[in-house]
MMTF fields as JSON, N, C-alpha, C and O atoms, coordinates in Angstrom:
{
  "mmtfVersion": "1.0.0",
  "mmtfProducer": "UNKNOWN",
  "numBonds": 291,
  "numAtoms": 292,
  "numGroups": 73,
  "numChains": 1,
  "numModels": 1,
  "chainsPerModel": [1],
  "groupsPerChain": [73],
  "chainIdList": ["A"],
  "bondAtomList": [4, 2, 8, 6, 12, 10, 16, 14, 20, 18, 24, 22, 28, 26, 32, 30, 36, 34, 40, 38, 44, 42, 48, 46, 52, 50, 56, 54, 60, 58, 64, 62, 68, 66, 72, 70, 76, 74, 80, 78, 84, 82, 88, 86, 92, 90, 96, 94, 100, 98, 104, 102, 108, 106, 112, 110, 116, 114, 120, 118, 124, 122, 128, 126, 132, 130, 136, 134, 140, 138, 144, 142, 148, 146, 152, 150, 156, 154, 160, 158, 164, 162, 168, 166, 172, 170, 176, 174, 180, 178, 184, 182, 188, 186, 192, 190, 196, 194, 200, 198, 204, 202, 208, 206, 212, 210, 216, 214, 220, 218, 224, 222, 228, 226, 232, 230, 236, 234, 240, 238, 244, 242, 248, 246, 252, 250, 256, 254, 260, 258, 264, 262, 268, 266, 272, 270, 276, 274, 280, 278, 284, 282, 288, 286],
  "bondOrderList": [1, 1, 1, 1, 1, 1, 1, 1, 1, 1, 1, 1, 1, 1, 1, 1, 1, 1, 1, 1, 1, 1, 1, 1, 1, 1, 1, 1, 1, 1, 1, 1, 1, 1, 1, 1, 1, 1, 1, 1, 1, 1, 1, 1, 1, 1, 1, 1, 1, 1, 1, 1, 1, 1, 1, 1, 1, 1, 1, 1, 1, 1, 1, 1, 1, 1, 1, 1, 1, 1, 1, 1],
  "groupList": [{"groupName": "UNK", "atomNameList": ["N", "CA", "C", "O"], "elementList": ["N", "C", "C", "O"], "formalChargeList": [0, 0, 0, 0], "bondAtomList": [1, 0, 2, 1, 3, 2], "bondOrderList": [1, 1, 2], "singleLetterCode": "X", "chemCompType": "L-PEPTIDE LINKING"}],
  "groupTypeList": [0, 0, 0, 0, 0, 0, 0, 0, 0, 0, 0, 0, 0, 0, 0, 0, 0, 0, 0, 0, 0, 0, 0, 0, 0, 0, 0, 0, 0, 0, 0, 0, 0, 0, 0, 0, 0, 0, 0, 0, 0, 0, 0, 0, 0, 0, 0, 0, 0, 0, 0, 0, 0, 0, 0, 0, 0, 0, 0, 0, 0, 0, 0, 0, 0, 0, 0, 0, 0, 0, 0, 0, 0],
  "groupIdList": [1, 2, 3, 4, 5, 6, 7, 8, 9, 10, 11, 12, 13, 14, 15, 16, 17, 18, 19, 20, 21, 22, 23, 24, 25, 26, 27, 28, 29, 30, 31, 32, 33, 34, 35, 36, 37, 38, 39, 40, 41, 42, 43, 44, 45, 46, 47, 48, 49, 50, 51, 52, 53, 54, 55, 56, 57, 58, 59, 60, 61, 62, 63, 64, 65, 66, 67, 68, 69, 70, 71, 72, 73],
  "secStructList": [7, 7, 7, 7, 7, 7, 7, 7, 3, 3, 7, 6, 6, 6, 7, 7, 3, 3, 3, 3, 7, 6, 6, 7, 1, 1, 7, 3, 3, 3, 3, 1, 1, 2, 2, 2, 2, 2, 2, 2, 2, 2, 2, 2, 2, 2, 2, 2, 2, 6, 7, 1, 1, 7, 7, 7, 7, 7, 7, 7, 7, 7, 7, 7, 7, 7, 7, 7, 7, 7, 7, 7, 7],
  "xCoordList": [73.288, 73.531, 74.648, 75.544, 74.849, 75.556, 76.194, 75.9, 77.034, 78.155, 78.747, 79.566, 78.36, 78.992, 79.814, 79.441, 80.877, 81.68, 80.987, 80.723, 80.993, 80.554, 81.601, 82.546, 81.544, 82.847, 82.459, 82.169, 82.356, 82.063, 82.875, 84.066, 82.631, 82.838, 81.917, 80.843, 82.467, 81.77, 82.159, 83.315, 80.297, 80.883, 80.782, 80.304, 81.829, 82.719, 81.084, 80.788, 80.229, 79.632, 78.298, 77.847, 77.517, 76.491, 76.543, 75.531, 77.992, 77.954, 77.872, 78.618, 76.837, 76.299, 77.408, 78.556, 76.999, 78.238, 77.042, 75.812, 78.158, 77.71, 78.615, 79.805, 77.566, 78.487, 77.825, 76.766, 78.414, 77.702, 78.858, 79.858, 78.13, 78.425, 79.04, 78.262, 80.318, 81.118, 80.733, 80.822, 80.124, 79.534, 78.583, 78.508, 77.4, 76.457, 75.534, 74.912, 75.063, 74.343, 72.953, 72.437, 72.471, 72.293, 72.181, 71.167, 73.248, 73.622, 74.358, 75.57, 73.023, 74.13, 73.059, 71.906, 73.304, 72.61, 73.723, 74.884, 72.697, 73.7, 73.058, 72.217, 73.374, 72.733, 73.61, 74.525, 73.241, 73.983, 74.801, 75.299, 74.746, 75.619, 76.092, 75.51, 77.754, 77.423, 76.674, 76.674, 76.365, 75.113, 73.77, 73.155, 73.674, 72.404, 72.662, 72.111, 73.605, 74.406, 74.312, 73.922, 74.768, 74.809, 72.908, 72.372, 72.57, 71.544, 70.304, 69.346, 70.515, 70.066, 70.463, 69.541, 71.605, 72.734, 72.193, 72.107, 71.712, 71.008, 69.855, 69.59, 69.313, 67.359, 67.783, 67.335, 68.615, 69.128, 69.072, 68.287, 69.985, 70.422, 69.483, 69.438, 68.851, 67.538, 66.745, 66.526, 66.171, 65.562, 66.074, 65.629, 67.094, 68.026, 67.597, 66.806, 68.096, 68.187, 66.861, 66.713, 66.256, 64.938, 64.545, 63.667, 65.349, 64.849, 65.712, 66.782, 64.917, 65.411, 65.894, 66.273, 66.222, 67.46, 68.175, 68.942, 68.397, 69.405, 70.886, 71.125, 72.288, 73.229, 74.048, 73.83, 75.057, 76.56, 77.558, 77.861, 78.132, 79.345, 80.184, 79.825, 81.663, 82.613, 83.842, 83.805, 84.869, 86.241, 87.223, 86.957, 88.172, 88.85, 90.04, 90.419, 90.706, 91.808, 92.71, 93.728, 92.869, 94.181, 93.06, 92.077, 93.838, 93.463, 94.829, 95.779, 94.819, 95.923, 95.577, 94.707, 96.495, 96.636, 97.972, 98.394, 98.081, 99.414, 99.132, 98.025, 99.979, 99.54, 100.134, 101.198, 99.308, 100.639, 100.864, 100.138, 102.431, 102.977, 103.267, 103.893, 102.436, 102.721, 103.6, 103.312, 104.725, 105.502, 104.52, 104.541, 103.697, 103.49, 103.633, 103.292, 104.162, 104.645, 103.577, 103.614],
  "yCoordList": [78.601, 79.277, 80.3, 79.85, 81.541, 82.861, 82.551, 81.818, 83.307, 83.4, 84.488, 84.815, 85.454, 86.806, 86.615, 85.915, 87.336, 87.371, 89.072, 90.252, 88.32, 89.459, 90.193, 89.488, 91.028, 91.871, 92.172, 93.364, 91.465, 91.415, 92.132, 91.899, 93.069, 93.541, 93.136, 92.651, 93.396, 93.499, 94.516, 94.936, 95.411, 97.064, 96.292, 95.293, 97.829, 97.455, 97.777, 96.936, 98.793, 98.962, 98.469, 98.256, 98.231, 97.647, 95.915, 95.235, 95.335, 93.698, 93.041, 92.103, 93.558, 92.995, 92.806, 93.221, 92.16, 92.004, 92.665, 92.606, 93.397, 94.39, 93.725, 93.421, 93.548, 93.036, 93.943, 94.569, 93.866, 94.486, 93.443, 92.737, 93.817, 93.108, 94.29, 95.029, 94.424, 95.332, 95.307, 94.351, 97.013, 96.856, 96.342, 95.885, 96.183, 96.005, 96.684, 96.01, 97.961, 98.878, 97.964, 96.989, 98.667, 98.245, 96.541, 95.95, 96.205, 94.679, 94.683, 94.717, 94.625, 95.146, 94.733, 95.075, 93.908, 94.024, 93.426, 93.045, 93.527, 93.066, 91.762, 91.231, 91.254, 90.2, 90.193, 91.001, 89.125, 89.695, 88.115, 87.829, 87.165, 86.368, 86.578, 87.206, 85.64, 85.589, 84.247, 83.813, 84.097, 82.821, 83.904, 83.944, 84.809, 85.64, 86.263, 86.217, 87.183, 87.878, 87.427, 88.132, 85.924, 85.835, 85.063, 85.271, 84.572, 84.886, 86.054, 85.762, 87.222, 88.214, 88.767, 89.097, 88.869, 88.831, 88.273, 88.867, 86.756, 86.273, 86.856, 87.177, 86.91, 86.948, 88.925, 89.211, 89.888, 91.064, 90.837, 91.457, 89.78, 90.032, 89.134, 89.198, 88.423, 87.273, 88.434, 88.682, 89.394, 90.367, 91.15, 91.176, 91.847, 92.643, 92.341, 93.09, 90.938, 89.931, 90.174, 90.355, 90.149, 90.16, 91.278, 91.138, 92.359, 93.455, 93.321, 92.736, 94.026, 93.912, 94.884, 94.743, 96.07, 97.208, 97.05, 97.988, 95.684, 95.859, 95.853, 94.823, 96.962, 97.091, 96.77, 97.057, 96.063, 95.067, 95.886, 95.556, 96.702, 97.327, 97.218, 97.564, 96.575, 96.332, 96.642, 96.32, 97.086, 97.053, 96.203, 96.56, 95.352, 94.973, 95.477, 95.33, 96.37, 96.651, 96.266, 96.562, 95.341, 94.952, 93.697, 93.938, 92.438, 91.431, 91.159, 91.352, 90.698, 90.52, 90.036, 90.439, 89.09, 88.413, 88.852, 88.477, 89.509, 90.206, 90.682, 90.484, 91.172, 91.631, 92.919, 93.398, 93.397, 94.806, 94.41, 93.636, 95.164, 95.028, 96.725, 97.773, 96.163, 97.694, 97.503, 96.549, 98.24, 98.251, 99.208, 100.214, 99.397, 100.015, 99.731, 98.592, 100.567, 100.224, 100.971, 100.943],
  "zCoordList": [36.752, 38.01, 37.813, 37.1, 38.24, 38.151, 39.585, 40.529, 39.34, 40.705, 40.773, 39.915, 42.082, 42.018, 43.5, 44.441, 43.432, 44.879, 45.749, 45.52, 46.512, 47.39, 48.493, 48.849, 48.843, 49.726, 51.324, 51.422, 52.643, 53.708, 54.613, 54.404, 55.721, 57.087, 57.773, 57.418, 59.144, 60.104, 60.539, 60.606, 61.172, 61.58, 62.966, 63.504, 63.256, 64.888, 65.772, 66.621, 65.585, 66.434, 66.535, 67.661, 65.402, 65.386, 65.514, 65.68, 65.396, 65.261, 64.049, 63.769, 63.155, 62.112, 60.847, 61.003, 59.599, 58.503, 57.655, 57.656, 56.852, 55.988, 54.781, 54.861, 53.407, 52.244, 50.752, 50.787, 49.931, 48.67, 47.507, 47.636, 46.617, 45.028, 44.057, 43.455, 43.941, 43.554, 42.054, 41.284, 41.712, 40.194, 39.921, 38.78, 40.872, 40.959, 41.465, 42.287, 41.329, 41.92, 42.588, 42.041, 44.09, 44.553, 45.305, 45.677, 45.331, 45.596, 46.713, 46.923, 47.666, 49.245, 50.354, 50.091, 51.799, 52.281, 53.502, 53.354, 55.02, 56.333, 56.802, 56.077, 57.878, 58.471, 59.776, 59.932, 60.81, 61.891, 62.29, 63.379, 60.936, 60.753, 59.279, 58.394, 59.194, 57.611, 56.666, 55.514, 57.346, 56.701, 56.128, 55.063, 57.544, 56.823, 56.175, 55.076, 56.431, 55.162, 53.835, 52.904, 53.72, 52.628, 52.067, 50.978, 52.741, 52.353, 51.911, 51.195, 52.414, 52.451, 50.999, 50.253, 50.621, 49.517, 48.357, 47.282, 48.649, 47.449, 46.863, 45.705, 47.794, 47.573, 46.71, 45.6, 47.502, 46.675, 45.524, 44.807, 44.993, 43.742, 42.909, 41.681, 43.539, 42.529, 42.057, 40.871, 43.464, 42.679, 41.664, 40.517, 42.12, 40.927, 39.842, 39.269, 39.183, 37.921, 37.157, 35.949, 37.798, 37.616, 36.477, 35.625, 36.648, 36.191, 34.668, 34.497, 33.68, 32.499, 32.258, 31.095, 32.662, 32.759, 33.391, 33.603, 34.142, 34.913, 34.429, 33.799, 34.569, 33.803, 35.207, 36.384, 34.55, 35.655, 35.215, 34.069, 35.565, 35.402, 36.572, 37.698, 36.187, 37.056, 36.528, 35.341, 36.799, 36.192, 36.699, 37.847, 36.877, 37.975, 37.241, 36.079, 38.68, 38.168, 38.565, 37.938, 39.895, 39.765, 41.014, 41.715, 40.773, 42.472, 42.709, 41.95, 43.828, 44.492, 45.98, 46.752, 46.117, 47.32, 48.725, 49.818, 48.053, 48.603, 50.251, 50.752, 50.842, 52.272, 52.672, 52.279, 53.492, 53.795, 54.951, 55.574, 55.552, 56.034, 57.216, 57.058, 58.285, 58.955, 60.031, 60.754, 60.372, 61.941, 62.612, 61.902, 63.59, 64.753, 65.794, 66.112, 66.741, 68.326, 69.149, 70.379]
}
């Protein structure tokens, strides 16, 4: 079993969660939970796999857990 992290919003206007697979060309799909999301997500990338050109390019350049910090009034 493979394990990719996936990167989730929710757009403000449509409702739905929008996610993709960073470095993974085409590895992206919405759902209007994240259960579907992430199901939707899977069945993406089962197909992806599938393909025997398929090339994974990712860099990570930095992770971090860190937070920013904004003052606005």
């Amino acid at each position: 079993m493979k394990t990719f992290t996936a990167i989730a919003k929710r757009d403000p206007d449509t409702k739905f969660y929008v996610g993709y697979v960073s470095g993974f060309s085409g590895a992206h799909s919405q759902g209007e939970t994240l259960d579907e999301l992430q199901e939707n997500l899977r069945e993406v990338i089962e197909m992806l796999l599938e393909d025997e050109d398929l090339v994974f390019e990712t860099e990570i350049y930095r992770y971090t857990t860190d937070c920013v910090s904004v003052n606005h009034e």
